[in-house]
Structure formats: C-alpha cells, structure tokens
KOLNUMAR-783794 format. One record per residue (C-alpha): residue number from 1; residue in one letter; x negated, y, z. Coordinates in nm, 3 decimals. Example, Ala and Ser with C-alpha at 12.3 -4.5 7.8 and 13.67 -1.06 7.14 Angstrom:
// KOLNUMAR-783794
<pt resi="1" resn="A" u="-1.230" v="-0.450" w="0.780"/>
<pt resi="2" resn="S" u="-1.367" v="-0.106" w="0.714"/>
// end
This chain:
// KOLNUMAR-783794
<pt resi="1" resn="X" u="-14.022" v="8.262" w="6.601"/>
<pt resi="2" resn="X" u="-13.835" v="8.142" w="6.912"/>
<pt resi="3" resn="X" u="-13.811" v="7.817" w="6.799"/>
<pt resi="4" resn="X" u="-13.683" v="7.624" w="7.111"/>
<pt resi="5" resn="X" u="-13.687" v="7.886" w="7.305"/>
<pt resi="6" resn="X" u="-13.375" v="7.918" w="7.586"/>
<pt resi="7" resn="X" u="-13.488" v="8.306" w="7.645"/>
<pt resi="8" resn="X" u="-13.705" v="8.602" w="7.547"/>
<pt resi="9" resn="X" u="-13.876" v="8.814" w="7.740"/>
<pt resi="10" resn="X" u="-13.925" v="9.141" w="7.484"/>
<pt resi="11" resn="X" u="-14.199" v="9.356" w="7.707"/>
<pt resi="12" resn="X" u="-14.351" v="9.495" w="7.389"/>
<pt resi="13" resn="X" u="-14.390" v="9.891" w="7.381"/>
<pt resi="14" resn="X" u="-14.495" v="10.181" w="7.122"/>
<pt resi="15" resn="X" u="-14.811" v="10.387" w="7.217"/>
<pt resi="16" resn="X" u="-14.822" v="10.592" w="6.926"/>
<pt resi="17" resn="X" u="-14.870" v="10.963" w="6.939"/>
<pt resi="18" resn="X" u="-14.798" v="11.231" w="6.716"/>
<pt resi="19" resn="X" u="-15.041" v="11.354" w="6.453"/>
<pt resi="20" resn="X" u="-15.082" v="11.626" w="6.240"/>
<pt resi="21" resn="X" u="-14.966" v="11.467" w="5.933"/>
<pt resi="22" resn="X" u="-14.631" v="11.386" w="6.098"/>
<pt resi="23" resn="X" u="-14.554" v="11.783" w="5.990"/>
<pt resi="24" resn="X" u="-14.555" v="11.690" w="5.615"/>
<pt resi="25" resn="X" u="-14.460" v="11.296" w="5.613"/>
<pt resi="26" resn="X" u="-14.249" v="11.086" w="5.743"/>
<pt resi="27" resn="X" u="-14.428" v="10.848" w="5.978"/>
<pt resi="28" resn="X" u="-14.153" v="10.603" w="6.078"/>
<pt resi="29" resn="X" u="-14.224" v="10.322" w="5.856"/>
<pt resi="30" resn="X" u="-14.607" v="10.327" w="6.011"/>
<pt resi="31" resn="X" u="-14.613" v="9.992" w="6.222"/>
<pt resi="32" resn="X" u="-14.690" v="10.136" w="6.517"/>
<pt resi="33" resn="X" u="-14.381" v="10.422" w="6.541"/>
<pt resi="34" resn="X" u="-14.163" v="10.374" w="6.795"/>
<pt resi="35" resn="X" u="-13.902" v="10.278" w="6.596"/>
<pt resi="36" resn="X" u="-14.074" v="9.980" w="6.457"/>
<pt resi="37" resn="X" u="-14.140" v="9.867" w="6.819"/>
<pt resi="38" resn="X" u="-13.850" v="9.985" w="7.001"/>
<pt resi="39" resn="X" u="-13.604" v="9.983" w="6.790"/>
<pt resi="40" resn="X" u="-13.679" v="9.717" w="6.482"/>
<pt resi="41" resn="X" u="-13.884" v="9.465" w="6.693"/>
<pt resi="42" resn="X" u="-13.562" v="9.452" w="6.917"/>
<pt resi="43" resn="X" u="-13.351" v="9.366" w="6.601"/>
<pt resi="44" resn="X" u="-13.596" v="9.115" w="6.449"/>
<pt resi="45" resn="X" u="-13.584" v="8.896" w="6.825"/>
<pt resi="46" resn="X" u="-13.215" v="8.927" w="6.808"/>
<pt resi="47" resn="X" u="-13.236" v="8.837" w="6.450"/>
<pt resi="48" resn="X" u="-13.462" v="8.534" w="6.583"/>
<pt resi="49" resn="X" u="-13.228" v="8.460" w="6.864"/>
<pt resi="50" resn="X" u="-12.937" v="8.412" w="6.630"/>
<pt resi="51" resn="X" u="-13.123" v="8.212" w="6.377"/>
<pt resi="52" resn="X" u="-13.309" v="7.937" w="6.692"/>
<pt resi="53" resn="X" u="-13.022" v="7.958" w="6.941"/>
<pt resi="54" resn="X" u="-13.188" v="8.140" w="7.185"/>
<pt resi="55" resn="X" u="-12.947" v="8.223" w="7.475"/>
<pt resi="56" resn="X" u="-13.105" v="8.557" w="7.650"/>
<pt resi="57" resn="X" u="-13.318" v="8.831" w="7.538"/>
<pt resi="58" resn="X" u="-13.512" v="9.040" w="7.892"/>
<pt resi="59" resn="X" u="-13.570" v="9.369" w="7.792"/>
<pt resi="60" resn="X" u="-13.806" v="9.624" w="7.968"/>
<pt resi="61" resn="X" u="-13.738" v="9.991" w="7.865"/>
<pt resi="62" resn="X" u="-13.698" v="10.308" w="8.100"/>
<pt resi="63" resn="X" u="-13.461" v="10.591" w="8.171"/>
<pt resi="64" resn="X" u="-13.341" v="10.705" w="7.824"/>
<pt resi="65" resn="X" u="-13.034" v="10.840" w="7.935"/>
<pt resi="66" resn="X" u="-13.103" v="11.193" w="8.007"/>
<pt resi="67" resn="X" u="-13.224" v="11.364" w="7.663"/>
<pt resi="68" resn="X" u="-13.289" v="11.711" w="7.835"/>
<pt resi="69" resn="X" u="-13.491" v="11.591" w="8.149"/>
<pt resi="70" resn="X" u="-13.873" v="11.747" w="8.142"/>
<pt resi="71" resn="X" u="-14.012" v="11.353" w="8.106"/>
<pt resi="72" resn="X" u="-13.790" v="11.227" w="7.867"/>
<pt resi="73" resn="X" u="-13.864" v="11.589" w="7.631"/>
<pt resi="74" resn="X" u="-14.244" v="11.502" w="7.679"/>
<pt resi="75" resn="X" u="-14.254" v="11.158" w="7.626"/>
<pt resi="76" resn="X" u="-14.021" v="11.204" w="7.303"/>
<pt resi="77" resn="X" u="-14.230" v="11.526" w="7.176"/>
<pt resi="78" resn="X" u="-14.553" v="11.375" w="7.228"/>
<pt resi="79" resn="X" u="-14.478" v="10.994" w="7.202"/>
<pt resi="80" resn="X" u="-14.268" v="10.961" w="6.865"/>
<pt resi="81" resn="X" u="-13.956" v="10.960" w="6.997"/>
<pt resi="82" resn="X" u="-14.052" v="10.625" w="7.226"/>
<pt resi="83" resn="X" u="-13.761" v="10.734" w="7.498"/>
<pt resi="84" resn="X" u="-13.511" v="10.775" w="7.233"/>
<pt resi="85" resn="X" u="-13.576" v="10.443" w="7.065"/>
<pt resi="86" resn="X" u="-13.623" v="10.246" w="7.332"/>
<pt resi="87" resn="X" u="-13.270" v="10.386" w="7.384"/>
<pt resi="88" resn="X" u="-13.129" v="10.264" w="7.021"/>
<pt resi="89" resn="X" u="-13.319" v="9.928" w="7.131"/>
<pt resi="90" resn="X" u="-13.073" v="9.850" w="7.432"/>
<pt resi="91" resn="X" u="-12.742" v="9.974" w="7.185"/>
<pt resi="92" resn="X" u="-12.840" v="9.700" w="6.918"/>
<pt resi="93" resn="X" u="-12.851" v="9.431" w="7.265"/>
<pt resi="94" resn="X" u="-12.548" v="9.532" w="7.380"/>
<pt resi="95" resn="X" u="-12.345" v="9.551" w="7.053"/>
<pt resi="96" resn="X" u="-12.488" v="9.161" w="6.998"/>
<pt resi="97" resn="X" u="-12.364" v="9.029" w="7.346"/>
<pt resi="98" resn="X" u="-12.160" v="8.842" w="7.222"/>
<pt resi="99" resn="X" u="-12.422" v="8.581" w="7.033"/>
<pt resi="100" resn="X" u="-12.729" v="8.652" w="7.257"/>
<pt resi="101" resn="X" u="-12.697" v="8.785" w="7.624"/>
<pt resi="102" resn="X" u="-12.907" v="9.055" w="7.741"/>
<pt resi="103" resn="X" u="-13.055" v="9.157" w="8.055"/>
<pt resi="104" resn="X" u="-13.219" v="9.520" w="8.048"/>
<pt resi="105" resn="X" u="-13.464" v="9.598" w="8.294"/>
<pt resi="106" resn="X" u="-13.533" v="9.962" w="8.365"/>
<pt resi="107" resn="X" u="-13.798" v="10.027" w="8.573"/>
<pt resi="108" resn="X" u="-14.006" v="10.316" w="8.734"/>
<pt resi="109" resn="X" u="-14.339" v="10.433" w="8.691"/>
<pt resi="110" resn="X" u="-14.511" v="10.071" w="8.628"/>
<pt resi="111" resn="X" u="-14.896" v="10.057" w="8.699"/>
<pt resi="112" resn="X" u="-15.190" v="9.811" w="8.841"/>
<pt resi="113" resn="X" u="-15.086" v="9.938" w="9.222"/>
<pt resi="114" resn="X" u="-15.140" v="9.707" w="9.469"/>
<pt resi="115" resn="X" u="-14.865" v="9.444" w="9.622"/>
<pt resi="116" resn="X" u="-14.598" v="9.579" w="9.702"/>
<pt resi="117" resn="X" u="-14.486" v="9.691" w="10.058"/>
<pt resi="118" resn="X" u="-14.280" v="9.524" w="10.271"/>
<pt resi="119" resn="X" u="-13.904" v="9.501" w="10.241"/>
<pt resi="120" resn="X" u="-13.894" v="9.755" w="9.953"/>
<pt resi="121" resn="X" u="-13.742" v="9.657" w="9.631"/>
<pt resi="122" resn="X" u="-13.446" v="9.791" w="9.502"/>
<pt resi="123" resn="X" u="-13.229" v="9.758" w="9.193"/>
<pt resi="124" resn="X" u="-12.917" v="9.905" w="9.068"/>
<pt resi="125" resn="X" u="-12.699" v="9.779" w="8.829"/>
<pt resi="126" resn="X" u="-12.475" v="9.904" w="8.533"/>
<pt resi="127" resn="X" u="-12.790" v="10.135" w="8.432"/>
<pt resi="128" resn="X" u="-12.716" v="10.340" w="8.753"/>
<pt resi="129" resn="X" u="-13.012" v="10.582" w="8.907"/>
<pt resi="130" resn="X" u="-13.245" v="10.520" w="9.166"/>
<pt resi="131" resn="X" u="-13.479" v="10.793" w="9.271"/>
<pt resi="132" resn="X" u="-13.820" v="10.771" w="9.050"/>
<pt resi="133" resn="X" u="-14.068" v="10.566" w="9.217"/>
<pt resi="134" resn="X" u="-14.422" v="10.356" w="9.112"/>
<pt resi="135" resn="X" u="-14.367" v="9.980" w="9.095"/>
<pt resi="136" resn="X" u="-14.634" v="9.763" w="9.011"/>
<pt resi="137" resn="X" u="-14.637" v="9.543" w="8.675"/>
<pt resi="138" resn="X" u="-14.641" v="9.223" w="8.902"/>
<pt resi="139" resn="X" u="-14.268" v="9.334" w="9.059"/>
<pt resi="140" resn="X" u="-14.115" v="9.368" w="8.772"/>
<pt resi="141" resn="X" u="-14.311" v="9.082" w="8.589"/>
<pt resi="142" resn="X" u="-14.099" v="8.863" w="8.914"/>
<pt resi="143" resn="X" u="-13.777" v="9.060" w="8.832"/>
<pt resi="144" resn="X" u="-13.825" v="8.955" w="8.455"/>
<pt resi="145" resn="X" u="-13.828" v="8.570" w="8.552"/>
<pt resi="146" resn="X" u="-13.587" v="8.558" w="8.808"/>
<pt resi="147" resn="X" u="-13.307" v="8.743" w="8.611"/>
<pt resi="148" resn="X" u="-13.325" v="8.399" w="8.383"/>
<pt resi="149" resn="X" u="-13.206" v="8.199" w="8.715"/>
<pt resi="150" resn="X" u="-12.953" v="8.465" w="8.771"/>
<pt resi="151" resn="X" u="-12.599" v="8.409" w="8.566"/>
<pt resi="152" resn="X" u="-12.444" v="8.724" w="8.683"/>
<pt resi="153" resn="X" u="-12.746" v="8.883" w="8.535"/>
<pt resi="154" resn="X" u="-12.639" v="8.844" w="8.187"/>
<pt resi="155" resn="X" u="-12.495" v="9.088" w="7.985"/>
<pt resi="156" resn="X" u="-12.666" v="9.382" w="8.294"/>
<pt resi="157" resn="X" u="-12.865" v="9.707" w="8.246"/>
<pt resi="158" resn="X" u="-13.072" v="9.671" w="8.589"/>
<pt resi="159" resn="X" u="-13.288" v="9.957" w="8.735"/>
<pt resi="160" resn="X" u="-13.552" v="9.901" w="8.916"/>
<pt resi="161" resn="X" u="-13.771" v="10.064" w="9.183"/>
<pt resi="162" resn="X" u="-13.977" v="10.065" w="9.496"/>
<pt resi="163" resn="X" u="-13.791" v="10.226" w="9.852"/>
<pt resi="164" resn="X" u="-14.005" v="10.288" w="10.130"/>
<pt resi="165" resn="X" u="-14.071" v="9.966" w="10.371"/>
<pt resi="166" resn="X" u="-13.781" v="9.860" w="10.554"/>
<pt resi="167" resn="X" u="-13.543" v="10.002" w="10.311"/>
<pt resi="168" resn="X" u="-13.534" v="9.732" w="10.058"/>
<pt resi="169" resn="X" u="-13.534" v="9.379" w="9.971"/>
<pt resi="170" resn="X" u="-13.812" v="9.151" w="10.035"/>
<pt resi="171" resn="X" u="-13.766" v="9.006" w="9.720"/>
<pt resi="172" resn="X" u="-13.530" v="9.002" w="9.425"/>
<pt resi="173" resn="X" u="-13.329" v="8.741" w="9.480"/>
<pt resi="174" resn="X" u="-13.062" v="8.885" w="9.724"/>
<pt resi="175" resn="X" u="-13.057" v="9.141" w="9.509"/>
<pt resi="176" resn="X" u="-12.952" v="9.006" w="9.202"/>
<pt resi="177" resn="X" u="-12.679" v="8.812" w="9.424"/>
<pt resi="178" resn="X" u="-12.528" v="9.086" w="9.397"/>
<pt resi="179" resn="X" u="-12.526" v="9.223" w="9.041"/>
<pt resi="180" resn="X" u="-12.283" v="9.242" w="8.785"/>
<pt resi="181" resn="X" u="-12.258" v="9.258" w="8.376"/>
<pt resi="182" resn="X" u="-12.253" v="9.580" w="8.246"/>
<pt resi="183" resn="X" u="-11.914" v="9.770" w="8.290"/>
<pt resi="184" resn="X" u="-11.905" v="10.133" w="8.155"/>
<pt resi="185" resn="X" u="-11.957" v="10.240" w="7.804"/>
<pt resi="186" resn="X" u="-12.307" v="10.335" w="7.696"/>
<pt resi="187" resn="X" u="-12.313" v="10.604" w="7.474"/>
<pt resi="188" resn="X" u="-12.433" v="10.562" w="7.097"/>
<pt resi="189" resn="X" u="-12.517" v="10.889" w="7.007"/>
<pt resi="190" resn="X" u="-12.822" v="11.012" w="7.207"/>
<pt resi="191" resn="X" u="-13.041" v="11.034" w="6.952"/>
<pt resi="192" resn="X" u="-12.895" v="11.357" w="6.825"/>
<pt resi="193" resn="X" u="-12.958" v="11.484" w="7.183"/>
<pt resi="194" resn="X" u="-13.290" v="11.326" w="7.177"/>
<pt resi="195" resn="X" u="-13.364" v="11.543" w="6.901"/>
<pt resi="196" resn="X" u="-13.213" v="11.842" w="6.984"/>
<pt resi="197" resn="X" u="-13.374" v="11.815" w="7.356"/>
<pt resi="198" resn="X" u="-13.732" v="11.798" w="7.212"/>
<pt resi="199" resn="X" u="-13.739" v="12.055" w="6.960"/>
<pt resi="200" resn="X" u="-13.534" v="12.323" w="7.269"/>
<pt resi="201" resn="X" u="-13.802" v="12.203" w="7.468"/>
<pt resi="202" resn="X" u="-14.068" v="12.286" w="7.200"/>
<pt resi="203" resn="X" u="-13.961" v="12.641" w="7.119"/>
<pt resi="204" resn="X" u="-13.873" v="12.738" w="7.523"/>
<pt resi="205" resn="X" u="-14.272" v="12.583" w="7.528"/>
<pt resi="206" resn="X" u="-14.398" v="12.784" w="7.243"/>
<pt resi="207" resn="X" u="-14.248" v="13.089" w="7.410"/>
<pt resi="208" resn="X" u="-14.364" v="13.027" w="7.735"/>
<pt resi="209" resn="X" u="-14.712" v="12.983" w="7.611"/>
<pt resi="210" resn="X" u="-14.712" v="13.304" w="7.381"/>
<pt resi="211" resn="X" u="-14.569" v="13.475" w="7.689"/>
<pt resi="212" resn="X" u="-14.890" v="13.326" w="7.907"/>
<pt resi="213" resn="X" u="-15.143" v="13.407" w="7.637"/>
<pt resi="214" resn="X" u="-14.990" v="13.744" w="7.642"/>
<pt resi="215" resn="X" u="-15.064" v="13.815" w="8.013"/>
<pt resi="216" resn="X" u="-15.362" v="13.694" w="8.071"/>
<pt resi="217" resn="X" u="-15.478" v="13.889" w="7.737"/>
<pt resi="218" resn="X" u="-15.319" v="14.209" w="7.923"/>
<pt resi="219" resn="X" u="-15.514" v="14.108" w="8.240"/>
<pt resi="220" resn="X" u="-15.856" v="14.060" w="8.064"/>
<pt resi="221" resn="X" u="-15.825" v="14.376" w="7.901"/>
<pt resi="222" resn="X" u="-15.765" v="14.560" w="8.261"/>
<pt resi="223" resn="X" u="-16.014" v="14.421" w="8.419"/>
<pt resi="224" resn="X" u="-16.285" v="14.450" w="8.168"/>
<pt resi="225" resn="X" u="-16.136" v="14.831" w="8.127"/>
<pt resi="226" resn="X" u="-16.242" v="14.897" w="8.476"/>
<pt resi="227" resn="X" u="-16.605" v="14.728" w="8.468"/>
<pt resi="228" resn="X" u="-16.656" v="14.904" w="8.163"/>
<pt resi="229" resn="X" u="-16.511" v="15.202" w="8.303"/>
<pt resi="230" resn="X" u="-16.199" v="15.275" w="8.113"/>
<pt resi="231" resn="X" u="-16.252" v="15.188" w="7.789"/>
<pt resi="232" resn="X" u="-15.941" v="15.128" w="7.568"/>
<pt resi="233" resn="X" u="-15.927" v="14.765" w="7.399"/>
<pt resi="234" resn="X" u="-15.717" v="14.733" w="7.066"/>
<pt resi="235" resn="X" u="-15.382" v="14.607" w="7.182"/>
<pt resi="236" resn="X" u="-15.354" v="14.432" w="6.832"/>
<pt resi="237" resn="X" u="-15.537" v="14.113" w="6.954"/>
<pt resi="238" resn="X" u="-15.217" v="14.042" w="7.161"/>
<pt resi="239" resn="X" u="-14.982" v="13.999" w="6.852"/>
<pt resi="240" resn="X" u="-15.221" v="13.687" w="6.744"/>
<pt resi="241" resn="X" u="-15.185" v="13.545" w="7.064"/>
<pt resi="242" resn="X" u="-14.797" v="13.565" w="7.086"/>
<pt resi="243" resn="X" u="-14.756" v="13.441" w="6.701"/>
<pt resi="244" resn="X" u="-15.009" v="13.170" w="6.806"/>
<pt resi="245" resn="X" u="-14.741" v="13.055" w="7.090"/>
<pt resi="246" resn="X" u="-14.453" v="13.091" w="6.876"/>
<pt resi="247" resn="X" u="-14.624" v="12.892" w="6.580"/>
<pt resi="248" resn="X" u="-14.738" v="12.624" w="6.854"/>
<pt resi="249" resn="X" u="-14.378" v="12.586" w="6.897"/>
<pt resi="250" resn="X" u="-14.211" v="12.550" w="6.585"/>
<pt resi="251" resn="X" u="-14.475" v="12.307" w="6.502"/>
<pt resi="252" resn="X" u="-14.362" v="12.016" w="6.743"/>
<pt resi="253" resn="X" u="-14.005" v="12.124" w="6.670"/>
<pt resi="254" resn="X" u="-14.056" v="12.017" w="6.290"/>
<pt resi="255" resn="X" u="-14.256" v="11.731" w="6.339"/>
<pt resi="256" resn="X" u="-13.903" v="11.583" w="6.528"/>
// end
C-alpha cells in the first residue's frame, strides 16, 4: 500500500448507522464503524506512509469541533459516532507531522450540485469557521489536488466553503497563497464531549417527545370529548405515552 506514492489522498468515510443490537454489544470492531474508517483507516495510511516514504496524507473530514451543536449530536447519535472519529482521525495526523505532513480539508455540505458560481470559494485556515454552506464534490475534489502544489499547505487544517458570487475566489489557488500550517493547539479530548453531547441530546429528545406525545394525546381526547359529546377518556393512556418518550431516550443514550 502506497508503494511509490509521494501523497495520499484519504477521502474514505463511515456510513454506518446504529442498530438495535448496538444496545447489548459492542459494535466497534464491525468493519464498517466509524472508528474502523475514521479513526483506524487513518492510522493504517499513516502506518503505510511511514513504512513507503510517502510525504503527505489529504484528509477530508468536517466540523468536529463543536460536540454540543444540533448536527454534530445527530450525526454522532445516529451515525456511530462518525463526527467524533473523524475528529480522533485528524489528532493521530497531527501528532505524526513530524514523519508524514498533513493537509486536512474540512468542507461544507458536499453534494452532486452543479459548478460552482462565480468568484465564490472560500477557505480558512488553522481549522477556523466559515458560515455552513453546500459545495459541490468537484470543488473540493480541485482543493484536494492543488493543496499537493501548495508547500505552505502542509502541516494545515483548511475549511472550506462556497460565498455568494463576487465574494470569493475564482479558484483555489490565491487562496492557498495565502495559508499557513496549523498554529493553535487542537484539543485531544473531545470524545468525552462527544459522548456526553449525544446522550444530553438523547434524554432532552426523549423528553421532548414524551412531552409531544403527551399533548397531542390531551388534544385528541378533547376533541373527540366534544364530538362525542363529553365523554370522559381514561387519562391512563397518557402515562404509556410519556414512559414511551422517556424509554426512547435512554435508549440512544446507552447505545453511546
């Protein structure tokens, strides 16, 4: 593997989703987890790199440094953890700069759009935000390549997005002119947060859809009370649907 090879371009990506059985096994030695793919495919091509003297690994991962945002809780909940991974991915590149450069591409919402318009690329270095924004899979397939030609794109975490027309670049190139290796510390312990994030956001969603269930079980019951001219309903069936909710909950909290 990477036998004279100068670079790598690592655009692999886990599509697994949770399953029931996740509740009573552990499912990250399944090939397909997220951490296989996001997290040991990255070490086995730096492994590789090491072993054929290849010089760069291109990465393409996402926005993985905000545990408690609403995507990065329903990605993680519902995708295996892929955000937080893809996360412990970039920490093993960075802590082997020193044998294999990196450049880390973090791009927005990638998709078969069409070309894109004119005069509106833009990228941000040092892992620093942009605003959220579609890009399609051909932009950032031409970011991927040209970061090889680009020295000063070694060692960078580079986000990358679409601005509207006139507000960008026409291309990359003027933009990586101006780029820089990575210069803050990355943090190394966001998978705790990770965690935490999805199974908060799993309970605050259990109880929000007990609390649903609950009202529209308390409507139903007044409106069928007046077509059938006051009858009473049994209040019991509301205590199902609130321990349904709650149960929903707890569920995807202890399948993290």
């Amino acid at each position: 593997l990477l036998e004279g090879c100068s670079a790598c371009l690592a655009l692999h990506g886990a599509r697994r989703t949770r399953k029931l059985s996740d509740l009573w096994r552990d499912p990250s030695n399944e090939p397909t987890h997220s951490k296989q793919v996001n997290y040991q495919g990255v070490a086995n091509l730096i492994d590789a790199a090491r072993a054929r003297g290849c010089k760069r690994i291109v990465r393409i991962t996402g926005k993985g440094e905000t545990p408690f945002s609403l995507p990065s809780i329903l990605i993680n909940g519902l995708g295996s953890m892929a955000k937080a991974w893809n996360y412990e991915g970039e920490t093993l590149l960075r802590a082997a700069k020193e044998e294999v450069e990196y450049t880390i591409i973090r791009p927005g919402v990638m998709g078969q759009t069409d070309a894109v318009e004119p005069a509106s690329l833009a990228l941000a270095d040092d892992g620093q935000d942009l605003k959220v924004s579609a890009i399609p899979h051909a932009a950032v397939a031409d970011l991927c390549i040209d970061s090889l030609d680009a020295p000063q794109a070694a060692r960078a975490t580079l986000t990358a997005m679409t601005v509207p027309s006139g507000q960008g670049a026409q291309s990359w190139a003027p933009l990586l002119e101006s780029v820089a290796p990575d210069r803050r510390a990355f943090r190394t312990d966001l998978m705790q947060a990770h965690t935490r994030a999805v199974r908060v956001g799993a309970l605050v969603g259990g109880g929000m859809l007990a609390l649903a269930t609950l009202a529209f079980g308390l409507l139903a019951k007044v409106l069928l009370a007046k077509v059938v001219g006051g009858v009473r309903l049994a209040s019991t069936v509301e205590t199902p649907r609130l321990a349904l909710g709650l149960l929903v909950g707890l569920f995807i909290a202890r399948m993290v």
